[in-house]
C-alpha positions in Angstrom: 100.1 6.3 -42.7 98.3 7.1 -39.8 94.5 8.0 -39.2 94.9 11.1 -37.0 93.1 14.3 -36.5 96.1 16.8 -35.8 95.3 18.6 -32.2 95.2 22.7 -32.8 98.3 24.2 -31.6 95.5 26.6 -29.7 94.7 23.9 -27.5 98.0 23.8 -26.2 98.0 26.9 -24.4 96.2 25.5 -21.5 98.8 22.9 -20.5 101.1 25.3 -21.2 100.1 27.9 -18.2 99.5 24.7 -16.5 103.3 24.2 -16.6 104.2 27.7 -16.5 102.1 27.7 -13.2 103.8 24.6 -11.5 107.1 25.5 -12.9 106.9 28.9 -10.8 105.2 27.1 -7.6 108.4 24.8 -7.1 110.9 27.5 -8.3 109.5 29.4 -5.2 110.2 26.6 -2.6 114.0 25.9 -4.8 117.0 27.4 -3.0 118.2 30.7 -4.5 122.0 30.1 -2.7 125.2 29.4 -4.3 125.5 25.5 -4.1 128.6 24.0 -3.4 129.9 22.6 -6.5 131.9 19.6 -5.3 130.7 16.2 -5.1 133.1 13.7 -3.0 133.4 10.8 -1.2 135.3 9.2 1.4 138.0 6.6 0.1 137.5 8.3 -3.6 139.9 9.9 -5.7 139.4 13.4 -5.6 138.1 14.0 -9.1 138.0 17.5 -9.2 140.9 20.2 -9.5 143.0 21.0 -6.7 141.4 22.6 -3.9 142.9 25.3 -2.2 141.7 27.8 0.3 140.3 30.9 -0.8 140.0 32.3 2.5 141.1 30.9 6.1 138.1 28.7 7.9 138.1 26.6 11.1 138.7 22.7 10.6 135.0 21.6 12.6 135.1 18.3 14.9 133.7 15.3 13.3 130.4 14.2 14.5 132.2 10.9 16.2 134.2 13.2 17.8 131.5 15.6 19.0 129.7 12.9 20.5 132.7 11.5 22.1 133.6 14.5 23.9 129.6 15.1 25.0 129.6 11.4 26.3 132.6 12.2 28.5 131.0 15.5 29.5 127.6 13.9 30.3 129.3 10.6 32.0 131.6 12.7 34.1 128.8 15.2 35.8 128.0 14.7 38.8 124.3 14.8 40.1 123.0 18.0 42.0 121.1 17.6 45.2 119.6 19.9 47.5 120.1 19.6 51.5 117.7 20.1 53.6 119.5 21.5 56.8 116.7 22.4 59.2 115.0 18.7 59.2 117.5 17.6 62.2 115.8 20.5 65.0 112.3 19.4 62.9 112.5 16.0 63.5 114.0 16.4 67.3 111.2 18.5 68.1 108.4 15.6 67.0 111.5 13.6 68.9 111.1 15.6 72.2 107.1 15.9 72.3 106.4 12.1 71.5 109.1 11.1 74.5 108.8 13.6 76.8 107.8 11.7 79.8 110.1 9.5 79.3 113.4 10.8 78.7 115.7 13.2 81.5 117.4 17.0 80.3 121.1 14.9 79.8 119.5 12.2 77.2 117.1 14.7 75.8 120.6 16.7 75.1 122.1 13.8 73.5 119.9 13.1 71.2 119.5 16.7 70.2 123.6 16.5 69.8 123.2 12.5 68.1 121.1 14.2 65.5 122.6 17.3 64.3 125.8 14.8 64.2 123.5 12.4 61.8 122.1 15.2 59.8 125.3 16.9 59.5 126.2 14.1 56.9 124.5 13.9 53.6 122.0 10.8 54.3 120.3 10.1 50.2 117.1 7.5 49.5 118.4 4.1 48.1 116.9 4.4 45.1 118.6 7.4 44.3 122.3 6.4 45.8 121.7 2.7 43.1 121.4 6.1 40.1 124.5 7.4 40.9 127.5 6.5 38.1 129.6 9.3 39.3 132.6 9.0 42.2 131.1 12.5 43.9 127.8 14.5 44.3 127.3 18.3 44.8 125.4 18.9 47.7 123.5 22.3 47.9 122.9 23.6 51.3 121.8 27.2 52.2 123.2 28.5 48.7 126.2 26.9 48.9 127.5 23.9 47.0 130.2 21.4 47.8 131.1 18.1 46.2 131.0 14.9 48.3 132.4 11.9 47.7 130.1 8.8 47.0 131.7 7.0 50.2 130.6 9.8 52.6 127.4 9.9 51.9 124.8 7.8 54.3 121.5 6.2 53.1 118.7 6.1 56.3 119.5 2.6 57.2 123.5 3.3 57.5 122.5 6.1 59.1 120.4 4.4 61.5 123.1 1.9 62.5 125.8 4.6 63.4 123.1 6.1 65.1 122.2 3.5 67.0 125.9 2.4 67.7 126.6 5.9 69.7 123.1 5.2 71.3 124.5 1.4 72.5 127.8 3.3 73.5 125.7 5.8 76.1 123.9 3.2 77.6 126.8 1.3 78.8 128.2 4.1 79.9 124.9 4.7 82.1 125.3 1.3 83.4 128.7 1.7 84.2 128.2 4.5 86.3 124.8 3.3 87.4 122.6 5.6 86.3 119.0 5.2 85.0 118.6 5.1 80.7 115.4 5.0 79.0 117.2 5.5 75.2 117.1 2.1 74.6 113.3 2.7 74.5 113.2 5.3 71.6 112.8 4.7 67.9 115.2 6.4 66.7 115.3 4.6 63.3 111.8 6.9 62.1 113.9 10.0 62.9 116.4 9.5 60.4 115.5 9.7 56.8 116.9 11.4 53.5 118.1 14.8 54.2 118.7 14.8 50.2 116.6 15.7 47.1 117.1 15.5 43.4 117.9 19.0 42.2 117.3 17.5 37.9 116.7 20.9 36.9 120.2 22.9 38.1 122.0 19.2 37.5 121.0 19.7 33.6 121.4 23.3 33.4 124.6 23.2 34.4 125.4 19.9 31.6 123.7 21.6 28.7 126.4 24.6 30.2 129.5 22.8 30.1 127.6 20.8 26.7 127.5 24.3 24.8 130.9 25.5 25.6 132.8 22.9 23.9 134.5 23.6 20.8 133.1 23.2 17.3 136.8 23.5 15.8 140.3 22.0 16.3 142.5 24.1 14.1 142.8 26.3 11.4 143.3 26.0 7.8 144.6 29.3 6.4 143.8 30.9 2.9 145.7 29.6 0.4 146.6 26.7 1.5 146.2 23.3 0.1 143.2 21.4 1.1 143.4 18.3 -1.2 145.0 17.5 -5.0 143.3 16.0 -8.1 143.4 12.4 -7.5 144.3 11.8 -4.1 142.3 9.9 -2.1 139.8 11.2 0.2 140.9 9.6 3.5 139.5 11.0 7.0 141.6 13.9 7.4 141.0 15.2 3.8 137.3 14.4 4.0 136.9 16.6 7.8 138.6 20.0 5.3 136.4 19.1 2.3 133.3 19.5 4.9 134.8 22.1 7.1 135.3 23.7 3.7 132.0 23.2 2.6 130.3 24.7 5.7 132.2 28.0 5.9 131.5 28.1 2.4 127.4 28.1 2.6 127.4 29.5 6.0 128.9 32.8 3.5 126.7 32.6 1.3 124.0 31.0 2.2 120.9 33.9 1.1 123.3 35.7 -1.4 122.0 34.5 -4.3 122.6 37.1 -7.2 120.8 37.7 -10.5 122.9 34.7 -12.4 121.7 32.3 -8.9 118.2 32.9 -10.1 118.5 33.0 -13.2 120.2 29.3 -12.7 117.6 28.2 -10.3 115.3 28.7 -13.0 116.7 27.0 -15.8 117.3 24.2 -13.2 113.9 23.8 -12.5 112.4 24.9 -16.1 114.7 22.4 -18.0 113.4 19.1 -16.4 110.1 20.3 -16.5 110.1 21.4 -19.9 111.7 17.8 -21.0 108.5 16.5 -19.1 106.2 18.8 -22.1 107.8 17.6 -24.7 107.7 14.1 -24.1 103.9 14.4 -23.3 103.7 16.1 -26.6 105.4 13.5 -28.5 104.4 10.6 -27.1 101.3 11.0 -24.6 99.5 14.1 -26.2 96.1 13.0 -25.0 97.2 13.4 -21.6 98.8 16.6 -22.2 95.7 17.8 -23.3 93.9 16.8 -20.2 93.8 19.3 -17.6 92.9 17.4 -15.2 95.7 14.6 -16.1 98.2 17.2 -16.5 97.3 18.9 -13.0 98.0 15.1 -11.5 101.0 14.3 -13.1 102.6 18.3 -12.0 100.5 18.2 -8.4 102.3 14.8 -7.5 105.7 16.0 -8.4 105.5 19.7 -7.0 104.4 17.6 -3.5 107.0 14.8 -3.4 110.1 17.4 -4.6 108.3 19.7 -1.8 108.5 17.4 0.9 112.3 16.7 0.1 113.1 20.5 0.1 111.4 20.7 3.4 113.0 17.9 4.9 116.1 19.3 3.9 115.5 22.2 5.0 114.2 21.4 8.5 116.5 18.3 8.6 113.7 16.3 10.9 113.9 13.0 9.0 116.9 10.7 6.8 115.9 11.6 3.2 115.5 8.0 2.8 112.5 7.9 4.9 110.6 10.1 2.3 108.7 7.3 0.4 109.5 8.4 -2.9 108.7 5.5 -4.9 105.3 5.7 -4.0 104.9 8.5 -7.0 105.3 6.3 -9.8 103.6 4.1 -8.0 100.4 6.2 -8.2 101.4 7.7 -11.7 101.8 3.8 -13.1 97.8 3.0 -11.5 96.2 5.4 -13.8 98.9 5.9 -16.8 101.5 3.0 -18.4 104.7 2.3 -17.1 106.6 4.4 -19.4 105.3 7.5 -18.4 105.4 6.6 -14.5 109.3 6.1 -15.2 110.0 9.4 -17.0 107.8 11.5 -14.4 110.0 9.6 -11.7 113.3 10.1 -13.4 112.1 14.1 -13.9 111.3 14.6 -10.0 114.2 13.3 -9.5 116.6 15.6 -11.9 114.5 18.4 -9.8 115.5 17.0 -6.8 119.2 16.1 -7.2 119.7 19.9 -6.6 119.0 19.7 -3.4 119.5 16.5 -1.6 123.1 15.4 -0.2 124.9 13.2 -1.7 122.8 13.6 -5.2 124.3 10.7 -7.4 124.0 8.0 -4.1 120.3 9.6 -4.0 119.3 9.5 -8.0 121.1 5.9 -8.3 119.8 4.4 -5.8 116.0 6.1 -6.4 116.3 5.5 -9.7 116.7 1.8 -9.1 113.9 1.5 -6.5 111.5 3.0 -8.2 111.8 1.1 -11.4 111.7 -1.8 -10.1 108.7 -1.1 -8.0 107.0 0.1 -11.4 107.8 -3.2 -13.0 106.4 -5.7 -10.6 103.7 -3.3 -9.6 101.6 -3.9 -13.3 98.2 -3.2 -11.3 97.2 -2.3 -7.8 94.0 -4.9 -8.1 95.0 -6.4 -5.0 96.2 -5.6 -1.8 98.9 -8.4 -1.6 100.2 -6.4 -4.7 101.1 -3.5 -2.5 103.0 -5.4 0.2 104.6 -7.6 -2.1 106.3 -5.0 -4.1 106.7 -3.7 -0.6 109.3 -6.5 0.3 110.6 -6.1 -3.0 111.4 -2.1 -2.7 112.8 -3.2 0.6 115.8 -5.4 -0.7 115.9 -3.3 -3.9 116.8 -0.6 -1.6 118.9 -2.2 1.2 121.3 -3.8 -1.9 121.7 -0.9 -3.8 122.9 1.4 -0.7 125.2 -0.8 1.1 126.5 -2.0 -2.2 127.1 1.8 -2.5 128.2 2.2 0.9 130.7 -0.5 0.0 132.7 1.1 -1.8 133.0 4.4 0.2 133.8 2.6 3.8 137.4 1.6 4.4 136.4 -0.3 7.4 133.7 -2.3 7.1 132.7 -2.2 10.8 131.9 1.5 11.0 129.2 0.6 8.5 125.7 2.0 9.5 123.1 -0.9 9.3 120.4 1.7 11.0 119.8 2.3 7.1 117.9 -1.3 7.4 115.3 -0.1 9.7 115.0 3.3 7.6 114.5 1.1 4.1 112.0 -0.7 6.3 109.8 1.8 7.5 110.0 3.7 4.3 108.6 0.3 2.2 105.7 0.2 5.4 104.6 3.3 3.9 104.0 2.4 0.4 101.0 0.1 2.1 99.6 4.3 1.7 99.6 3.4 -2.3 96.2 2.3 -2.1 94.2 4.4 0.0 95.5 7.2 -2.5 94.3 6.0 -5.4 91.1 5.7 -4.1 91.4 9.3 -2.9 92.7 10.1 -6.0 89.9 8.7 -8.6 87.8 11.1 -6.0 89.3 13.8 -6.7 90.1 13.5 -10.1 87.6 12.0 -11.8 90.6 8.9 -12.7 89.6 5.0 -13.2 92.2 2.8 -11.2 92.9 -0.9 -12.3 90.9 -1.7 -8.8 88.4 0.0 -9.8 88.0 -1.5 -13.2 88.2 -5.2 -11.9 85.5 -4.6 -9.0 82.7 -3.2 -11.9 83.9 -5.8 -14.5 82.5 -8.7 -12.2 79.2 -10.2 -13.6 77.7 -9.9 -10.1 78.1 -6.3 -10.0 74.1 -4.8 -9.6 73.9 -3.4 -13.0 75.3 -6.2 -15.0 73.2 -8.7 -12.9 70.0 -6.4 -14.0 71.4 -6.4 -17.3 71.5 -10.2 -17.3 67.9 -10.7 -16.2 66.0 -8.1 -18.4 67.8 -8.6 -21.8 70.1 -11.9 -21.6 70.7 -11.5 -25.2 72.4 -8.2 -25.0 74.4 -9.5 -21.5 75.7 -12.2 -23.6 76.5 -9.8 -26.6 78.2 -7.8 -24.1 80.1 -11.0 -22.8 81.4 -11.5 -26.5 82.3 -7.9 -26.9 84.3 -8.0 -24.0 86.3 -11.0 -24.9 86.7 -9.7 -28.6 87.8 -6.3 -27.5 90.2 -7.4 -25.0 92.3 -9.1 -27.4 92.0 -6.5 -30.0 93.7 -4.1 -27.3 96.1 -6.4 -26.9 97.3 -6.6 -30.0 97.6 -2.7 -31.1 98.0 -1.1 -27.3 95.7 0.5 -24.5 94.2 -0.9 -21.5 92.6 -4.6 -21.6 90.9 -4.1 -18.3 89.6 -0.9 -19.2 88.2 -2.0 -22.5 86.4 -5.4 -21.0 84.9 -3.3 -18.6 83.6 -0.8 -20.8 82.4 -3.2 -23.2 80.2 -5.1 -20.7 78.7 -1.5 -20.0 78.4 -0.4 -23.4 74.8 -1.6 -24.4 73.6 -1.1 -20.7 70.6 1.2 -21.9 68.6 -1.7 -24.0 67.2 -2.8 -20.6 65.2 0.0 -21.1 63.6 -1.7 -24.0 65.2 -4.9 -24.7 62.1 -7.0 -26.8 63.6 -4.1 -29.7 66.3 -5.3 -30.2 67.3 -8.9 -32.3 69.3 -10.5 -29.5 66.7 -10.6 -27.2 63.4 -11.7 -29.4 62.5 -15.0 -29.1 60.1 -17.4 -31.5 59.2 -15.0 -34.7 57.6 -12.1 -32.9 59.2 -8.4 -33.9 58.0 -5.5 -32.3 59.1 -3.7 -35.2 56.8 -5.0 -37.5 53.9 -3.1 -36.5 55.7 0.0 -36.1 57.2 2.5 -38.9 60.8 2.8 -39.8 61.6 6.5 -37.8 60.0 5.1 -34.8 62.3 2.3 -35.0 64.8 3.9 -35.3 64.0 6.4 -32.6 63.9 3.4 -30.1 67.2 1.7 -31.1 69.2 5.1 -31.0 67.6 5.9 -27.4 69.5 3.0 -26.0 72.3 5.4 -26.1 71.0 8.2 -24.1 69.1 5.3 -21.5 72.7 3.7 -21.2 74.0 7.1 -20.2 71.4 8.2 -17.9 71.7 5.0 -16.4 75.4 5.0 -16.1 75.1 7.7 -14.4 72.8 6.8 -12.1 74.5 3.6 -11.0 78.0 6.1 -10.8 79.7 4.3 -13.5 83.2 6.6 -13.8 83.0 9.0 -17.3 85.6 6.5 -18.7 83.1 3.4 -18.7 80.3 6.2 -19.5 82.2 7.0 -22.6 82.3 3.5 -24.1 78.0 4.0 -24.4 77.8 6.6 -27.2 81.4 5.8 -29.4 80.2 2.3 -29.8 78.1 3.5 -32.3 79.7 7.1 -33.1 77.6 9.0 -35.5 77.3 6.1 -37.3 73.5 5.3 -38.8 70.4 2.7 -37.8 71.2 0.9 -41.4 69.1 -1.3 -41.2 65.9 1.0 -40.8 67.5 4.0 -43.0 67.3 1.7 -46.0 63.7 0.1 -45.2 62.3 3.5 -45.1 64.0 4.5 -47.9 62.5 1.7 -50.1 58.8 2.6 -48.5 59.6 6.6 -49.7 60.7 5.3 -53.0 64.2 7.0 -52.3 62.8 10.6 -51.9 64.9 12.8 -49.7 65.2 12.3 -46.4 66.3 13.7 -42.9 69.0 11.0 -42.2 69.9 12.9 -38.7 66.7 10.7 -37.7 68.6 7.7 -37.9 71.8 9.2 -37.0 73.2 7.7 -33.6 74.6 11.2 -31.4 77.9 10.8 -31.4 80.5 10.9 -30.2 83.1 9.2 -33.0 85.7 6.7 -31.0 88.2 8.7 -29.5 91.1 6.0 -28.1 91.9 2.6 -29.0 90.2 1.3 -26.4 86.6 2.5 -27.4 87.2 2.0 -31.6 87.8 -1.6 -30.4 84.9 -1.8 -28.7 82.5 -0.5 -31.8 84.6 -2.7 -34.4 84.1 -5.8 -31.9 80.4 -4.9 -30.9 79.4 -4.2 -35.1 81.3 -7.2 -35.9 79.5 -9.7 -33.2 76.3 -8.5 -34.1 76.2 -8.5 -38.1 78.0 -12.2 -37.3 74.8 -13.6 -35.8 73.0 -13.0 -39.6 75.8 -15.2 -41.4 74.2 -17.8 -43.3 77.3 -20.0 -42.9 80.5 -19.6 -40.6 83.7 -20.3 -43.3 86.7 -18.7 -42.9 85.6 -16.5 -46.4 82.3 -15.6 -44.9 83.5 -14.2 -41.7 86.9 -12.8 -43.2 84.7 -11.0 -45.8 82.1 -9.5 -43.3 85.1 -7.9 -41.2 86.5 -6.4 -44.1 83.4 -5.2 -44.8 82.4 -3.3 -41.5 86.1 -2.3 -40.8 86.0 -0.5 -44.4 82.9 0.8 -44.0 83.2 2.7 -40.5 86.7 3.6 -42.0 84.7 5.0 -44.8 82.6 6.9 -42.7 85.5 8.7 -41.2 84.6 7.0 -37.6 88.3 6.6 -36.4 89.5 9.9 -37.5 89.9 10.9 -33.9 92.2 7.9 -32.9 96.0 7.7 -33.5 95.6 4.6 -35.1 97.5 3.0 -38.5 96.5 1.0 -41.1 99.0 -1.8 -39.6 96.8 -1.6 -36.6 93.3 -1.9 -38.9 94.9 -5.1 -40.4 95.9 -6.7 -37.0 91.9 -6.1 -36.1 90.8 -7.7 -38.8 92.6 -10.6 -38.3 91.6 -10.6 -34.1 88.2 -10.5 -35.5 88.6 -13.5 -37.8 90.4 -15.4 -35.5 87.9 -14.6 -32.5 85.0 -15.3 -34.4 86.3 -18.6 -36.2 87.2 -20.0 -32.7 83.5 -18.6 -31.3 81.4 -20.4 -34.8 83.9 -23.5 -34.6 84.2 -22.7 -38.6 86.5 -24.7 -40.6 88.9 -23.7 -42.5 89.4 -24.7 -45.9 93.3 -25.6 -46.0 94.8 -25.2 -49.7 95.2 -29.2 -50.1 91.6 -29.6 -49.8 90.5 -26.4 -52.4 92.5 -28.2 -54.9 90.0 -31.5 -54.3 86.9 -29.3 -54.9 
C-alpha cells in the first residue's frame, strides 16, 4: 500500500509541450535523406541479401591509394624559380665604376664577357639548393620556363671558383705575352650572387593543378551486376564496391527526402524521446514534473546529439573526440545513476542514425559511459574527475581495438592514432566540473559539491548557529546523523538530507532562550508569557530560518528542509496548555498551526520524523528499548495520522524500516539496554 497523492493528469501538459518542443528542435537539425540501409564491415560476412547494382557507378580509389598517388605527385614536382636575367649588366656596371682606374678597355671586356658567361647559368643560394629533393628545377626567365638539371645549377661560391679559374687562365696569358694585368686585383667574388628566387606561389599552383586532375575512379561497375553475395566475406575489393556503392548512392539522393523520409525521421526521433517520457512518468515523476529538471535533462541531449550532427556534417573532428560521456556525467551529479544511464542510452538511440559505423559507436559509448557513471558516485572532488578520467581512457582504448580486432586482417595496418583521440577526449571530461557549477547557476540545481562544502560545521552560518543556540546546533548534529541513515535505508540522497538537516532549525538563533534545548538552570521564558504568544515565537523560527536562508544563499533545496520539518503540523505543547486555561472552549488552532508546507520527498519526511523524534527523546524518563520503541511509534502514527506524508511516495514497509532506524539510532545515542528474553523470564 503506498501513501501517495496521485499527480493530476493536467499537470502533465507542461512537460508534455516541453517534449513536444525539444522533440521538434532536434527533428529540425536530423537528416531528412534516404540513409543507406547497409551496415558492413571489413573481414565480415556480408549479412545482408545479395547486393546487386541497380544502376552503373564508378569504383572510387581508396584513401591509401589517393594518398599514394598525391605523395608521388607532390615528391616528384620540381621547385619553380624565377631568374633574374638583367643582374649580370647590373652588377658589371657597379663592376666598371668601382675599378675604373684601374682596369684597360680589353679586361674591362672580359669581365663584361666573364659575367654574362657566369650569369648565363642558373647560380641558387645554398640554403635553397640543401631544399631541393627533386633531380631538376624549372627556371623562369623572361616568361619562359625550362627545367634544369640539379647538376647544372651553380651556388655563388661554385660560381666564384669557375669564375676565378677563367680569371687565373687570362693572367697567364698576359704574362706570357707580357702585357700588363690588374684582374688579379678585383673582387670578383662580391659580383657573383644568386641569380635565383623562390617562385612558392606558381610552384604550388601548378601541384594543387596536377593534385586536382587525378582520378577519383579506377573502373566501372555496371547496373546489374553483382557487387557481393549473402555471406561472403567482405575482403578489400568487396569493401572499395560496398563504399563506392554507398557514395553514388547518397550523392543521388542526398536532399530527396520524400513524405515517408519525414515521416521516418520523425518517428526516429519521437520514439526514443517518447521512451524517455514514459520512463520519467513511471519511475521519476517528480522530475517529470519539474520544468526546470525536464528542460536539463532535454537541453543536454538536444546539445550533445547537436554537436554529433554537426560534426558529421562538417566532418572537422573523429566522432570520438566529441566527449560524450561527459552527459551522464552531468545528468548522474544532480539525478541517480539510473536515470543518467537511460538518458545516455536514449541520446545515443538518437544518434545512431547518424554517426558511421553506428553499432562500433553505440557499443563502445555505451560501455564508456557506464562505466564512467559507475565509478563517478559524486563529483565532491576534483581527483574524482581525473580519476574516472584514466578510467574512461582504458574503458575506451579496450573496447575499440578489441572492436578493431576483429575487423583488421592484418594487424599492422591497425590505427593506434585512436590512442591519442581517446586521450584528448578523457582530457575534456576535466570540463565536468566547471559545468556543474555553471549549471546549479543556471538552474537553480544542488550538486554533491555543493552539498559537502555547506555541510561542513565551519561553514559561517552553522558556526553562528553553534555560538548563539548550541542546544539547537547539537539537535541539528543528531538530526543529521539520524536522518542520514533513515535515507539510507528507504532511498534518496544522504548528503542532501545531512545537509538539510543541519540547516533545518537555522531560524531559532533568532530567539534561541525559547526554545528547551537551549535553557539552562530552571529559567523559562515561557513562563511569564501566554500560550498564543508562545506559540507565535516557536512557529516564527520557520519564517527566521527562511529569511535567513536566504540571506546567507542557501540553494531552495536546503531552504525547503526549514518549513516541512514541521509541515502543518501544530505547537502541541502550547495548543493543549491553552486549552486547559480556556476550559476547552473553541479555539483558532491556525494560531498554533506551523505554515506548511507538508514533506514532499523522502529526504525532508526523514528529516521531520528524525528532528520530532530527537526532540520528544530528551523528555524520556528512562532510555529502555520499550520506552524509546513506544515513543517512535507514537510520533510516526501520529504525523501519519495527521496526513503529513501524503505527498511522499512512501510505503508502509518504508514507515516500518523508520521506526526501527529510530530505535536503533536512539538506543545506540541513550546507551539503553536491552532487556534480552532470558532475562524477562528472571523478573
Amino acid at each position: 500500500m503506498e501513501i501517495n497523492s496521485p499527480h493530476g493528469h493536467h499537470k502533465l501538459i507542461k512537460p508534455s509541450i516541453l517534449f513536444v518542443v525539444f522533440g521538434l528542435a532536434i527533428y529540425t537539425l536530423f537528416p531528412k535523406e534516404t540513409k543507406f540501409q547497409y551496415e558492413y564491415s571489413k573481414g565480415k560476412p556480408w549479412a545482408h541479401a545479395k547486393l546487386i547494382a541497380p544502376f552503373s557507378f564508378p569504383i572510387g580509389k581508396s584513401e591509401a591509394q589517393m594518398d599514394s598517388e598525391k605523395h608521388q605527385i607532390t615528391s616528384n614536382h620540381p621547385n619553380y624559380f624565377n631568374k633574374n636575367s638583367n643582374l649580370d649588366k647590373e652588377n658589371f656596371r657597379i663592376l666598371q665604376k668601382k675599378y675604373l682606374n684601374l682596369l684597360d678597355s680589353t679586361e674591362t671586356v672580359f669581365l663584361d664577357s666573364l659575367l654574362k658567361s657566369v650569369y648565363s647559368r642558373a647560380i641558387i643560394d645554398p640554403v635553397w639548393f640543401d631544399k631541393i629533393e627533386q633531380s631538376e628545377v624549372v627556371v623562369v626567365s623572361d616568361r619562359e620556363s625550362q627545367p634544369v638539371s640539379i647538376q647544372m645549377i651553380l651556388t655563388p661560391k661554385k660560381a666564384y671558383v669557375e669564375a676565378q679559374e677563367s680569371i687565373q687562365s687570362y693572367q697567364k696569358d698576359c704574362a706570357k705575352t707580357g702585357r700588363s694585368c690588374n684582374l688579379n686585383k678585383v673582387d670578383i667574388e662580391g659580383f657573383i650572387v644568386s641569380n635565383l628566387t623562390p617562385n612558392e606561389k606558381l610552384t604550388q599552383e601548378l601541384l594543387q593543378q596536377k593534385l586536382d586532375q587525378i582520378s577519383k575512379t579506377k573502373g566501372m561497375v555496371q547496373k546489374g551486376e553483382l557487387i557481393v553475395s549473402t555471406g561472403q566475406i567482405v575482403g578489400e575489393n568487396e569493401f572499395e564496391l560496398i563504399n563506392s556503392y554507398k557514395h553514388e548512392f547518397t550523392a543521388r539522393f542526398s536532399g530527396s527526402g520524400s513524405w515517408h523520409t519525414y515521416a521516418g525521421s520523425l518517428l526516429i526521433v519521437g520514439s526514443p524521446l517518447a521512451l524517455l517520457f514514459l520512463f520519467l512518468f513511471l519511475y521519476r515523476k517528480k522530475v517529470l514534473l519539474s520544468s526546470k529538471k525536464t528542460s536539463f535533462l532535454l537541453i543536454s541531449i538536444l546539445v550533445f546529439v547537436g554537436l554529433v550532427m554537426l560534426n558529421n556534417k562538417l566532418d572537422s573532428l573523429d566522432i570520438y573526440m566529441i566527449p560524450i560521456v561527459i552527459l551522464p556525467i552531468l545528468v548522474r551529479s544532480f539525478f541517480d545513476t539510473r536515470l543518467a544511464s537511460f538518458v545516455l542510452l536514449i541520446s545515443l538511440l538518437l544518434m545512431a542514425y547518424i554517426v558511421p559505423n553506428s553499432f562500433e559507436f553505440i557499443y563502445i559509448q555505451i560501455i564508456t559511459g557506464t562505466v564512467a557513471v559507475f565509478t563517478l558516485v559524486n563529483i565532491t572532488k576534483r581527483s574524482h574527475i581525473f580519476r574516472t578520467a584514466v578510467i574512461v581512457f582504458v574503458t575506451y582504448v579496450i573496447s575499440y581495438y578489441g572492436m578493431l580486432l576483429t575487423q583488421e586482417v592484418d594487424i599492422h595496418k591497425i590505427d593506434w592514432t585512436y590512442v591519442a583521440i581517446f586521450g584528448g577526449n578523457s582530457i575534456m571530461l576535466t570540463l565536468s566540473y566547471p559545468l556543474v557549477f555553471l549549471i546549479e547557476k543556471l538552474f537553480g540545481f544542488t550538486s554533491d559539491v555543493t552539498l559537502l562544502e555547506l555541510s561542513d560545521t565551519n561553514q559561517p552560518l552553522l558556526k553562528k548557529l553553534s555560538e548563539k543556540a548550541p542546544g539547537t546546533f547539537q539537535h541539528s548534529l543528531q538530526v543529521a546523523n539520524i536522518a542520514e541513515e533513515i535515507v539510507k535505508q528507504i532511498g534518496g540522497n544522504p548528503l542532501l538530507v545531512r545537509t538539510g538537516a543541519l540547516y533545518h532549525d537555522i531560524g531559532k538563533m533568532v530567539n534561541p532562550a525559547y526554545f528547551t534545548e537551549n535553557q539552562s538552570g530552571h529559567f523559562n521564558p515561557h513562563d511569564s508569557i501566554d500560550s498564543i504568544e508562545s506559540a507565535r515565537i516557536i512557529i516564527q523560527h520557520i519564517p527566521d530560518g527562511i529569511a535567513m536562508g536566504r540571506k546567507y544563499n542557501l540553494p531552495q533545496s536546503i531552504i525547503d528542509f526549514i518549513p516541512t520539518h514541521q509541515g502543518t503540523l501544530t505547537a502541541k505543547y502550547f495548543l493543549l496548555k491553552y486549552r486547559k486555561q480556556t476550559l476547552n472552549n473553541p479555539i483558532e488552532t491556525s494560531l498554533f498551526s506551523y505554515p506548511g508546507p507538508k514533506p514532499f520527498s523522502k529526504e525532508t519526511v526523514a528529516v521531520m520524523i528524525a528532528d520530532s523524534v530527537e526532540a520528544a527523546s530528551r523528555s524520556l524518563k528512562e532510555y529502555t528499548e520499550d520506552s524509546i520503541r513506544g515513543l517512535v511509534h507514537q510520533i510516526v502514527d501520529y504525523q501519519l495520522s495527521e496526513k503529513q506524508y501524503e505527498n511522499v511516495n512512501m510505503t508502509f514497509k518504508d514507515l516500518n524500516l523508520i521506526k526501527k532506524v529510530l530505535v536503533e539510532k536512539l538506543l545506540t545515542i541513550y546507551h539503553a539496554r536491552v532487556a534480552y528474553p532470558e532475562e524477562a523470564t528472571r523478573h
